[in-house]
C-alpha positions as a Markdown table, in Angstrom:
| # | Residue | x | y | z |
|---|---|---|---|---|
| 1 | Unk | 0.0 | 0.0 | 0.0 |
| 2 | Unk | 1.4 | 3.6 | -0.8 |
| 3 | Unk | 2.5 | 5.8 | 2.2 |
| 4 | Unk | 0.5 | 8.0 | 1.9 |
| 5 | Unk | -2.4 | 6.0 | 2.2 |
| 6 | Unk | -4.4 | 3.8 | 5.2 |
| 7 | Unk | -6.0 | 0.9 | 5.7 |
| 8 | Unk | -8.7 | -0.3 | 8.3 |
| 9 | Unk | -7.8 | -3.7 | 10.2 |
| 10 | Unk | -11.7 | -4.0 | 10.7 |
| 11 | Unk | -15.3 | -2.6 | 8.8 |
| 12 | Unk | -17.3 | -1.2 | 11.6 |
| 13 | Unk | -19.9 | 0.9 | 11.9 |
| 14 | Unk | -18.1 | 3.9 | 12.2 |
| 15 | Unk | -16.2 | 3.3 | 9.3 |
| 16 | Unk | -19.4 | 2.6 | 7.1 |
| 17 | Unk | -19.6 | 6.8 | 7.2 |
| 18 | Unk | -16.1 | 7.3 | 6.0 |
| 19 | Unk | -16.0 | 4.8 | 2.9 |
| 20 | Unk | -19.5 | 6.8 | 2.3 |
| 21 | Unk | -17.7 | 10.0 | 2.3 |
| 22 | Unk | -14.8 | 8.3 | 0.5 |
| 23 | Unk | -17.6 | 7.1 | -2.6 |
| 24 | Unk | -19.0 | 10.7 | -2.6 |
| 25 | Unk | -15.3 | 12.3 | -2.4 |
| 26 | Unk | -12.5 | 10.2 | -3.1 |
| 27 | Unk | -9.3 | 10.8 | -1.9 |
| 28 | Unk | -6.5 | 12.1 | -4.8 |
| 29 | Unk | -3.3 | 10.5 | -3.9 |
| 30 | Unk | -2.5 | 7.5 | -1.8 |
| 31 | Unk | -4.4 | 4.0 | -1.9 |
| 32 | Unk | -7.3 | 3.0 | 0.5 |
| 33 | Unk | -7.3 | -0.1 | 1.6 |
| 34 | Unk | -10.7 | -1.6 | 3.7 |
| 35 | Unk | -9.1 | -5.1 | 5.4 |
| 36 | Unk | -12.6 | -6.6 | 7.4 |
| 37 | Unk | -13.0 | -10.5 | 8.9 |
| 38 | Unk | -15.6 | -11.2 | 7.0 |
| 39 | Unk | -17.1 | -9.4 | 3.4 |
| 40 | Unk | -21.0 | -8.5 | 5.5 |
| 41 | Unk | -21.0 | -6.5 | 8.4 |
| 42 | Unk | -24.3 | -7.0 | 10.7 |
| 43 | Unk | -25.4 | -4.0 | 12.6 |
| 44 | Unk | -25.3 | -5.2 | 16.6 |
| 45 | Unk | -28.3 | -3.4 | 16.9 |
| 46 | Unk | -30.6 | -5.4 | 14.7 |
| 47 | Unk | -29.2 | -8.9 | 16.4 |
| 48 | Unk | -31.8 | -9.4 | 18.6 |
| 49 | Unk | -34.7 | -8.9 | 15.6 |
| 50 | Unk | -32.6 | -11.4 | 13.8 |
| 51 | Unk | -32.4 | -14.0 | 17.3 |
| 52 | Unk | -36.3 | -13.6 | 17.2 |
| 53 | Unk | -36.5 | -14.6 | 13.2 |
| 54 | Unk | -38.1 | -10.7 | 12.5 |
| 55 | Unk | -35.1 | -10.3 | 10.2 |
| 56 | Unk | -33.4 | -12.8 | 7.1 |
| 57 | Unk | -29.8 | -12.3 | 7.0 |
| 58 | Unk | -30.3 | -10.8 | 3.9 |
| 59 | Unk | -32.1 | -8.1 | 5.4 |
| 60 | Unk | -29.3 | -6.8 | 8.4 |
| 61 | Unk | -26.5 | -7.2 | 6.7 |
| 62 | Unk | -24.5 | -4.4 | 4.6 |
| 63 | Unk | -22.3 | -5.9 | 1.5 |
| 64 | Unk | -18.4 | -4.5 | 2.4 |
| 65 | Unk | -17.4 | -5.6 | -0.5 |
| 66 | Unk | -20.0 | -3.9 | -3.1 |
| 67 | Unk | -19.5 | -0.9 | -0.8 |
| 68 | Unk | -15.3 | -0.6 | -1.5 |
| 69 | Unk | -16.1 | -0.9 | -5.1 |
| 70 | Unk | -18.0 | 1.6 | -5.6 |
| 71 | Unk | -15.6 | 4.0 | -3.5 |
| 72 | Unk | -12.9 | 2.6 | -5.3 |
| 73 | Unk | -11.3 | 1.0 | -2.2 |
| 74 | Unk | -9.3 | -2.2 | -2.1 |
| 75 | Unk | -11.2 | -4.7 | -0.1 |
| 76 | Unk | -9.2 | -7.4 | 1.4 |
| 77 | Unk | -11.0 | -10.4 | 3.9 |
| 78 | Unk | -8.9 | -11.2 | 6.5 |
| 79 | Unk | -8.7 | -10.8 | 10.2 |
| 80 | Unk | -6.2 | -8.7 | 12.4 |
| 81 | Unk | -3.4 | -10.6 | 14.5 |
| 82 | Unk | -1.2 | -7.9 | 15.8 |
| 83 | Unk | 0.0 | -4.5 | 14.8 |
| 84 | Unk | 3.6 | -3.1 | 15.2 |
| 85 | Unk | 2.7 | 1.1 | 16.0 |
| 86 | Unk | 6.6 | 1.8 | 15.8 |
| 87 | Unk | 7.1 | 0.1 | 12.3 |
| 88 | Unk | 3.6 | 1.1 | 11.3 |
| 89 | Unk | 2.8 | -2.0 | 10.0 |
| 90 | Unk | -0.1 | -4.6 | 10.2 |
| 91 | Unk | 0.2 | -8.9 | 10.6 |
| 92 | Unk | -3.2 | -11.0 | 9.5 |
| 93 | Unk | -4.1 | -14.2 | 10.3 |
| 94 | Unk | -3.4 | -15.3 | 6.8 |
| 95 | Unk | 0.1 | -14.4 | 7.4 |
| 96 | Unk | 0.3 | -11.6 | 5.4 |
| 97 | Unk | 1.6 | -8.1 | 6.7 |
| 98 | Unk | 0.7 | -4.7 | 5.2 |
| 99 | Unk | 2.4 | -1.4 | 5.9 |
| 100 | Unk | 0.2 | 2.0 | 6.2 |
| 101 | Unk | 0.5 | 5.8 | 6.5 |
| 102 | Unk | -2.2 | 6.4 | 7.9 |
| 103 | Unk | -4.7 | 3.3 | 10.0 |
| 104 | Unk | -7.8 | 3.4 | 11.4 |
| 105 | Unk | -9.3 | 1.0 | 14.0 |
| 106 | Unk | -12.4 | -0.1 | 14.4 |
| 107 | Unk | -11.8 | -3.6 | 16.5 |
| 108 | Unk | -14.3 | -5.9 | 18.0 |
| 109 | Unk | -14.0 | -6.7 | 21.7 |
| 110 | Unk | -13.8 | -9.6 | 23.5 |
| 111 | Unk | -16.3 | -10.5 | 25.9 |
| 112 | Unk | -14.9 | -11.4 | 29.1 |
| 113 | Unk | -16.0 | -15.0 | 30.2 |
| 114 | Unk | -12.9 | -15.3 | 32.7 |
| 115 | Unk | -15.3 | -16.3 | 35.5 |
| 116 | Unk | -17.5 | -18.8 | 33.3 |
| 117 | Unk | -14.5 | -20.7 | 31.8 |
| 118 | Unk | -15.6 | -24.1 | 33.7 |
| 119 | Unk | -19.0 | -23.9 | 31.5 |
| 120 | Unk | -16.8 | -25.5 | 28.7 |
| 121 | Unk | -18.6 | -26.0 | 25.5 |
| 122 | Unk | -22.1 | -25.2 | 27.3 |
| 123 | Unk | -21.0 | -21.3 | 27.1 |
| 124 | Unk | -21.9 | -19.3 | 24.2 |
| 125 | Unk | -20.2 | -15.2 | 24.4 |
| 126 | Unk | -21.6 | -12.3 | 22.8 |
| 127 | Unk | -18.0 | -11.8 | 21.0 |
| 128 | Unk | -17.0 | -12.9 | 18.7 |
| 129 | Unk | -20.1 | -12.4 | 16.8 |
| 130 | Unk | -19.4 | -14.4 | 13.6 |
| 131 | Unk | -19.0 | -17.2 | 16.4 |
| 132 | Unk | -22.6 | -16.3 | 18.6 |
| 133 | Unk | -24.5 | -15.9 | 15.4 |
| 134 | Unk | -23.2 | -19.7 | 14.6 |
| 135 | Unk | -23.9 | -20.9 | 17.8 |
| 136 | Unk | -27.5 | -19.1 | 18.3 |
| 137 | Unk | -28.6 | -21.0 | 15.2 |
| 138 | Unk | -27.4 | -24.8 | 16.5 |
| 139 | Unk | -29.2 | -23.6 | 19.1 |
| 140 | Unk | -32.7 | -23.2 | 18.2 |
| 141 | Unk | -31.8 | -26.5 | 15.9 |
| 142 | Unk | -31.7 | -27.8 | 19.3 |
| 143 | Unk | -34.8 | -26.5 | 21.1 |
| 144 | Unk | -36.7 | -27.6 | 17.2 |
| 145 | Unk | -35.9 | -31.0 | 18.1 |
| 146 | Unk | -36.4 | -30.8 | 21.8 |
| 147 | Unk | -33.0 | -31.3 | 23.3 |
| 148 | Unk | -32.6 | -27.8 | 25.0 |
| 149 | Unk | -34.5 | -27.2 | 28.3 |
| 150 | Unk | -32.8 | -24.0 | 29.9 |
| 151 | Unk | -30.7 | -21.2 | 28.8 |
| 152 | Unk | -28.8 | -18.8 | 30.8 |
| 153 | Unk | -27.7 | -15.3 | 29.7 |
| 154 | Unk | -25.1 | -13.6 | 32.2 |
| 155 | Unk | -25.0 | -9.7 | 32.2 |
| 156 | Unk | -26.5 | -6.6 | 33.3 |
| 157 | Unk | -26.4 | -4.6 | 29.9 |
| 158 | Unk | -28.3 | -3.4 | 27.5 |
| 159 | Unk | -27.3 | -6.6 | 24.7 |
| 160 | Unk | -27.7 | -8.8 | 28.1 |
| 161 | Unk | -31.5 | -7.8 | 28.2 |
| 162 | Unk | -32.6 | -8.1 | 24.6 |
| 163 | Unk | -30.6 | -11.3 | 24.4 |
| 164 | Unk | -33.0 | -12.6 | 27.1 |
| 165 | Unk | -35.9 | -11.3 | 25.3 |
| 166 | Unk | -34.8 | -12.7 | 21.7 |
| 167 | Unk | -33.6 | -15.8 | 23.2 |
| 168 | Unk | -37.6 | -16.4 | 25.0 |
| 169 | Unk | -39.5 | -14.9 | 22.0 |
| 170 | Unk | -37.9 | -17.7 | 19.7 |
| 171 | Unk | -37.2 | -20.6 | 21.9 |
| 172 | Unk | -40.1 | -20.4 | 24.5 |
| 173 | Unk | -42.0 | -21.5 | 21.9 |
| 174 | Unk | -40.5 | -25.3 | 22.4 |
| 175 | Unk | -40.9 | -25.2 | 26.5 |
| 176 | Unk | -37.1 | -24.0 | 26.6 |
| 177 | Unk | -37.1 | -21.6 | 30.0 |
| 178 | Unk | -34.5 | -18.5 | 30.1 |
| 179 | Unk | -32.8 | -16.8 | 33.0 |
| 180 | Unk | -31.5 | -13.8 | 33.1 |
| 181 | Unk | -28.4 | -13.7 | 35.7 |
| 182 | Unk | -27.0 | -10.1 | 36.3 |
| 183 | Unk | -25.4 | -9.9 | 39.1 |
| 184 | Unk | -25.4 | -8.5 | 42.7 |
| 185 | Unk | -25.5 | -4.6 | 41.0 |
| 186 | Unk | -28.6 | -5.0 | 39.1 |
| 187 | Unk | -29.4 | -4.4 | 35.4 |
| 188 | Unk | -29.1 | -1.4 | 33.7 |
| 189 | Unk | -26.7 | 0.6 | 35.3 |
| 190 | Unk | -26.7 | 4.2 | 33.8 |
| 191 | Unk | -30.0 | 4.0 | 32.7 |
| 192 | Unk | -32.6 | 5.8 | 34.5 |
| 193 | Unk | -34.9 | 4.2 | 37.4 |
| 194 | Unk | -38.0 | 4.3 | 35.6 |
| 195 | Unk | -36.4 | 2.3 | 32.4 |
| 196 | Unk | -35.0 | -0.7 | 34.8 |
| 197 | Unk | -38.3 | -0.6 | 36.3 |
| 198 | Unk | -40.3 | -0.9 | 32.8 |
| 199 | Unk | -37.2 | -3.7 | 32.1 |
| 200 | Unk | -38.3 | -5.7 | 34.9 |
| 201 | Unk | -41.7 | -5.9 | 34.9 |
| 202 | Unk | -41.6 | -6.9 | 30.8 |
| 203 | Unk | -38.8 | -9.7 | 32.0 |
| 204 | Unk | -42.2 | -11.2 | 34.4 |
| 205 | Unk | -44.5 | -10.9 | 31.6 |
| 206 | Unk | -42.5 | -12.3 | 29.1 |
| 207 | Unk | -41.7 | -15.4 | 31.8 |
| 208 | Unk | -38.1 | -14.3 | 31.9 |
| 209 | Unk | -36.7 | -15.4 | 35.3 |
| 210 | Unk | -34.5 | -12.7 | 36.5 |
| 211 | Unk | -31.8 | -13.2 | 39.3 |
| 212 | Unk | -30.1 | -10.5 | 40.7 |
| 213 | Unk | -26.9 | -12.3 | 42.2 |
| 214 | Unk | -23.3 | -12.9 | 40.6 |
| 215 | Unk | -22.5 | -16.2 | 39.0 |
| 216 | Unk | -19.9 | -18.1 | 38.5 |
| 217 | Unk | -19.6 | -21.3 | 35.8 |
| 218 | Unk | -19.8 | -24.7 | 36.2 |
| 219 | Unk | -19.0 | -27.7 | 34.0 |
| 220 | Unk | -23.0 | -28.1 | 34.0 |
| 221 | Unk | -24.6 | -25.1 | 34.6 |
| 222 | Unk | -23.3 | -21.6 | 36.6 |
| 223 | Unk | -22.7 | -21.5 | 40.6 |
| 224 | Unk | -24.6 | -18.2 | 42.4 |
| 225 | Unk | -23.4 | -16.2 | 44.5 |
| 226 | Unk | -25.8 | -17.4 | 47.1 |
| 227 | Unk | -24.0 | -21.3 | 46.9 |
| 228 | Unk | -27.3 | -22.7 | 44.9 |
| 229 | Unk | -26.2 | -24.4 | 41.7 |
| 230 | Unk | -28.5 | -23.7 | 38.9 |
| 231 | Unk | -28.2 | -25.9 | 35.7 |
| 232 | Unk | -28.1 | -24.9 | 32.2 |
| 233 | Unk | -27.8 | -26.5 | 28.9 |
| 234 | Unk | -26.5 | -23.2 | 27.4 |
| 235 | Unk | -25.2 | -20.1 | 29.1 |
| 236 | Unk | -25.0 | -17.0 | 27.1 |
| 237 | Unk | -22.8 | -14.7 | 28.1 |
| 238 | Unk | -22.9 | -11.0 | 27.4 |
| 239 | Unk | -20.4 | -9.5 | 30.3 |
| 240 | Unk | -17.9 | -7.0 | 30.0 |
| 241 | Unk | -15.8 | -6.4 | 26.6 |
| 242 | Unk | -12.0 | -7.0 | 26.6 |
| 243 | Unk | -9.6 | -5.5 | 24.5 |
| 244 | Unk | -8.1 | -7.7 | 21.7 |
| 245 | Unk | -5.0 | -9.7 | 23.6 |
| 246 | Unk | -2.6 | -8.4 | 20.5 |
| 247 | Unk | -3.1 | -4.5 | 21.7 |
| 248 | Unk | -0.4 | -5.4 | 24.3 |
| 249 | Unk | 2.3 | -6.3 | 22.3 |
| 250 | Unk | 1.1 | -2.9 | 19.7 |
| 251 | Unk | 3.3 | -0.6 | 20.9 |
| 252 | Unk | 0.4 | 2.1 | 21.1 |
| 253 | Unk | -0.4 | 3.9 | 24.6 |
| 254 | Unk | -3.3 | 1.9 | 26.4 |
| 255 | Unk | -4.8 | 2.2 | 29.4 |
| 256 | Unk | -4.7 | -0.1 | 32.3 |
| 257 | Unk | -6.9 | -2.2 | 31.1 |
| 258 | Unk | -5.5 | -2.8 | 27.7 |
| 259 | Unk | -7.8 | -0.3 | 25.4 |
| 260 | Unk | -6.3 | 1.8 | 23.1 |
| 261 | Unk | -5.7 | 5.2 | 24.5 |
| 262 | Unk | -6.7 | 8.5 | 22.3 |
| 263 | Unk | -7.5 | 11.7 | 22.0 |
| 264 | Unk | -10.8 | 14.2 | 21.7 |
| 265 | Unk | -10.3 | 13.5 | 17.7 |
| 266 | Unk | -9.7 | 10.1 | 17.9 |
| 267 | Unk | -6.2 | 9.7 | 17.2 |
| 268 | Unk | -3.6 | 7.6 | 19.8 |
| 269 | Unk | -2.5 | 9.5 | 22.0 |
| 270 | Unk | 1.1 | 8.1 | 21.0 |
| 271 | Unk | 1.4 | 7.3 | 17.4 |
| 272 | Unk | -0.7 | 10.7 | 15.2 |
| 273 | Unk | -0.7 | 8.4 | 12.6 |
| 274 | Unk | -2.9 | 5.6 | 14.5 |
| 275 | Unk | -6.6 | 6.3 | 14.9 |
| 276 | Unk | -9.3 | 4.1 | 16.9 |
| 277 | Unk | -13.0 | 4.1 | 17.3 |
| 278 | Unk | -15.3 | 1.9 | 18.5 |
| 279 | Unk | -15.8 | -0.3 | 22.5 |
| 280 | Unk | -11.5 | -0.8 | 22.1 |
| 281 | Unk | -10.5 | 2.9 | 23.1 |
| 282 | Unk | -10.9 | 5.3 | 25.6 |
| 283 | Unk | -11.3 | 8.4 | 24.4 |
| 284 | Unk | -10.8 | 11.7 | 26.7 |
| 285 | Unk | -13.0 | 12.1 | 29.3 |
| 286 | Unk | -13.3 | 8.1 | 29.7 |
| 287 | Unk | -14.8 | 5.2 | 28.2 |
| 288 | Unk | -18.1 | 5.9 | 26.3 |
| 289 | Unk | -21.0 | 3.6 | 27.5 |
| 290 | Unk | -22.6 | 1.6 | 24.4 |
| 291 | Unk | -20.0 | 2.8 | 22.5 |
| 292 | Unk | -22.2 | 1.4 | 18.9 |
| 293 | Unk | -24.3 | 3.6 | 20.2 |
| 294 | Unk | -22.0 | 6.6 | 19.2 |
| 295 | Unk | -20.9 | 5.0 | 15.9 |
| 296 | Unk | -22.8 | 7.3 | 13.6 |
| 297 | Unk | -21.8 | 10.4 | 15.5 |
| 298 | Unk | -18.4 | 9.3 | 15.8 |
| 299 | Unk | -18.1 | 8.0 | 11.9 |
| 300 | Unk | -19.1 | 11.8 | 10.7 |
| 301 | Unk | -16.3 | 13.2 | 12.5 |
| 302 | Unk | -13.7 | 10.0 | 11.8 |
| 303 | Unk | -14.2 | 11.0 | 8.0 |
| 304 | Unk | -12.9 | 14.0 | 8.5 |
| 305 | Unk | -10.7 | 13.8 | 10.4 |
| 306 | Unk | -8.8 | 10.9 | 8.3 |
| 307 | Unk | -9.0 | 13.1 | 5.2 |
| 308 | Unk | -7.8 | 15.9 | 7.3 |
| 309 | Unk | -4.7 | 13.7 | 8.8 |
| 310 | Unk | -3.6 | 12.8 | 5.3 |
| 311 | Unk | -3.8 | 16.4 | 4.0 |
| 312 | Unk | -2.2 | 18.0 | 6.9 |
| 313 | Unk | -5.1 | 19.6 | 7.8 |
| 314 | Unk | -6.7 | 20.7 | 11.3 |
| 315 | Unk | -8.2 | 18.0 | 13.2 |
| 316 | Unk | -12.1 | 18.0 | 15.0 |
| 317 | Unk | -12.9 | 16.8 | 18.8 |
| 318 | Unk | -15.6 | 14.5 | 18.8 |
| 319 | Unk | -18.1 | 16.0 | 21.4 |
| 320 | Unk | -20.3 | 13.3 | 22.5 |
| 321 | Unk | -23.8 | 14.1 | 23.2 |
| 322 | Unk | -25.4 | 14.2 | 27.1 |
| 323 | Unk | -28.4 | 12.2 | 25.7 |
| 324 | Unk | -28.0 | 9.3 | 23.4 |
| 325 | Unk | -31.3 | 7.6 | 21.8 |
| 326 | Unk | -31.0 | 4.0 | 23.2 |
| 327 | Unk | -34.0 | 1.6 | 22.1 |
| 328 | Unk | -33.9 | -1.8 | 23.7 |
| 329 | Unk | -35.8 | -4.2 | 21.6 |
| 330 | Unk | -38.1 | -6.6 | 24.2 |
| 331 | Unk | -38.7 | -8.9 | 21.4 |
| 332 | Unk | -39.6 | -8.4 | 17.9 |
| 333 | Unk | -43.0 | -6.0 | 18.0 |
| 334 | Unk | -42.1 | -3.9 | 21.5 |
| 335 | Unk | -39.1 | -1.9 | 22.7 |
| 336 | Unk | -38.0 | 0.5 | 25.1 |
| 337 | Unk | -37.0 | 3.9 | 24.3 |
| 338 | Unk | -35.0 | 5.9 | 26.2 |
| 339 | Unk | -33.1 | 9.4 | 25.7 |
| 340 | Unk | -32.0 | 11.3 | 29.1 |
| 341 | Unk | -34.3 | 11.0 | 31.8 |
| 342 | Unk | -37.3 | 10.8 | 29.4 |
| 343 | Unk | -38.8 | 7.0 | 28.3 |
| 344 | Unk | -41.6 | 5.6 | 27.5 |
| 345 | Unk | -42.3 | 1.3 | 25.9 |
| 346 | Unk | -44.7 | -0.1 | 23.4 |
| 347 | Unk | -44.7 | -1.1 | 19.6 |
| 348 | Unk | -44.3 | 2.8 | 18.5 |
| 349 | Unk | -41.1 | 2.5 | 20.5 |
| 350 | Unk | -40.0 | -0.8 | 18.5 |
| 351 | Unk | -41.8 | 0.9 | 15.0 |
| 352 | Unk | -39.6 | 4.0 | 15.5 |
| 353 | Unk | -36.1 | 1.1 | 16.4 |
| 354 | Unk | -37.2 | -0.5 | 13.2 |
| 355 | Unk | -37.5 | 2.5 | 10.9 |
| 356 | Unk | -34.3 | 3.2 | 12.2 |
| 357 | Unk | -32.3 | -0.1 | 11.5 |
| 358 | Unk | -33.9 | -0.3 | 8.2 |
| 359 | Unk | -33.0 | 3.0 | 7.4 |
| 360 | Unk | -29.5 | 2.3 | 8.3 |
| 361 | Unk | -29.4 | -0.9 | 6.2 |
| 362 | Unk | -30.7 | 1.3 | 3.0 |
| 363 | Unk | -28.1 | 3.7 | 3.5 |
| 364 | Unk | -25.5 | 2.0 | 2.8 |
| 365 | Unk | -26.8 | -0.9 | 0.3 |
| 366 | Unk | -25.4 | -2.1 | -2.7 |
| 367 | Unk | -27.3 | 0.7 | -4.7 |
| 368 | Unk | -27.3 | 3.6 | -2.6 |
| 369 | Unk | -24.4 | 5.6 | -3.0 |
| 370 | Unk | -23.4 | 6.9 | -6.8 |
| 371 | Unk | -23.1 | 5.1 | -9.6 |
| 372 | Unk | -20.6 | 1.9 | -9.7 |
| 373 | Unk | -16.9 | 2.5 | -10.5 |
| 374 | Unk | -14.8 | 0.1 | -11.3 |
| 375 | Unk | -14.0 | -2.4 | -9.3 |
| 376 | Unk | -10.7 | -1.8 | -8.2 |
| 377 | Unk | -7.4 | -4.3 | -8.0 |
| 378 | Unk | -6.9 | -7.5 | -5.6 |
């Protein structure tokens, strides 16, 4: 790749605004270069939906590939292994390495299941998604032909509650019971009082058993923190996020634990020529909460600013709002919304999450942005 170009170890949903901005405005010197795990990228958002069968694949995922063609960006499918910040240069699973001027991060986390390692093959984590989205569908395989009685889903989260809710709406069906474990804090924390409130009481209508104690694994189930052992054929877990191991060894500037350290623009705070958005950086004033919640805010000014970085041009600060817009889907048909202090539930609260998605989705589909270029070299 020229040196005066950048490349993106990972297609998120930040980045979906810059190759936009790219297709609209391309860059005139230096070579793009989009490298992604996988050629789709699914919208966390419109998982749930998707655990309840309200959405195809087809119909939550956005193309990568069609996308870089048509910004005339080299696509390349492969995943991250390590990056060396000093050398600026990338390593890939495949093997192959590819230097940069300019790289933009976008990384999936890692949930943290260091307390339910004993649940073996019985535990299913949130991240990495490509694996849950595998898993989720040998699971209601399983619950089709009767050999899945109880799932557990571990967190106190916003992705822990709809995964409870998606997980009953499609497998309750088959008499397969869910539990929702979140720990000794409670759920929600940062939300308001009156949205945990709504939470619970849809978790007893919908026959979700919630338990508010920690948990530990077990090679059959999960041990509480009360001593009770409560079995499980499954436990899903949707518990903290953990920076990717290789950010250690990076050379960048992280934090203590492990996320990538950077400015009010984004940028590392050690290497100008390294930027990262996304749930694997702290950004100034601290870690953002639902940080996918801030993509599209964060991928207006992340265009910029990476044209700006190549040009030698001023910089922006990302000023993240007071009040985010959250909507937590309670099962395909009803949702939550929330935004500040103000909330209220019901299926105009899911109808307004789906415009939403779908909207997103259409935005950046095969045929929404210019006409084709040409498709550019491997």
């Amino acid at each position: 790749m020229a040196g005066d170009g950048y490349s993106w170890p990972v297609g998120g949903q930040a980045h979906l605004f810059v190759l936009e901005q790219l297709a609209r405005t391309p860059l005139d010197a230096g070579e793009v270069i989009l490298v992604a795990p996988t050629r789709y990228s699914f919208p966390v958002g419109m998982l749930p939906e998707w655990m309840g069968g309200y959405y195809r694949e087809e119909e939550w995922r956005i193309d990568l590939r069609a996308l870089c063609a048509r910004a005339r960006i080299r696509f390349i499918e492969d995943r991250i292994a390590a990056i060396d910040a000093r050398q600026s240069r990338a390593r890939f699973v495949s093997g192959a390495t590819l230097a940069y001027g300019v790289v933009s991060l976008e990384l999936e986390g890692e949930t943290d299941v260091s307390s339910l390692a004993a649940c073996g093959n019985r535990l299913l984590a949130l991240r990495p998604s490509t694996d849950f989205c595998a898993g989720w569908q040998q699971l209601v395989t399983r619950a089709q032909r009767g050999t899945l009685s109880r799932i557990v889903v571990i967190g106190e989260g916003r992705h822990a509650v709809e995964l409870a809710f998606a997980a009953q709406k499609k497998l309750g069906p088959f008499g397969v019971e869910t539990v929702l474990i979140s720990g000794e804090a409670g759920l929600l924390s940062g939300y308001p009082e009156g949205v945990r409130r709504r939470i619970q009481r849809l978790l007893r209508t919908a026959g979700i058993k919630w338990i508010r104690e920690d948990a530990v694994g077990s090679s059959a189930g999960v041990f509480l923190g009360s001593g009770r052992h409560l079995a499980a054929d499954t436990v899903l877990a949707a518990t903290n996020v953990r920076p990717p191991h290789w950010l250690r060894q990076s050379g960048l500037d992280l934090d203590p634990a492990g996320f990538v350290l950077v400015d009010s623009s984004h940028r590392s705070v050690s290497h100008p020529n390294v930027f990262c958005v996304g749930e694997t950086c702290t950004p100034a004033g601290g870690r953002l909460p639902g940080a996918d919640i801030h993509a599209a805010r964060t991928g207006s000014f992340l265009a910029h600013n990476l044209r700006a970085a190549l040009c030698g041009e001023p910089l922006r600060m990302v000023q993240p709002r007071a009040w985010t817009l959250s909507l937590l889907s309670c099962g395909p048909g009803y949702a939550v919304a929330a935004w500040g202090p103000l909330h209220f539930e019901g299926r105009l609260a899911w109808k307004w999450k789906e415009t939403l998605d779908r909207s997103f989705i259409a935005r950046f589909s095969f045929g929404s942005l210019l006409p084709a270029f040409p498709c550019p070299r491997a």
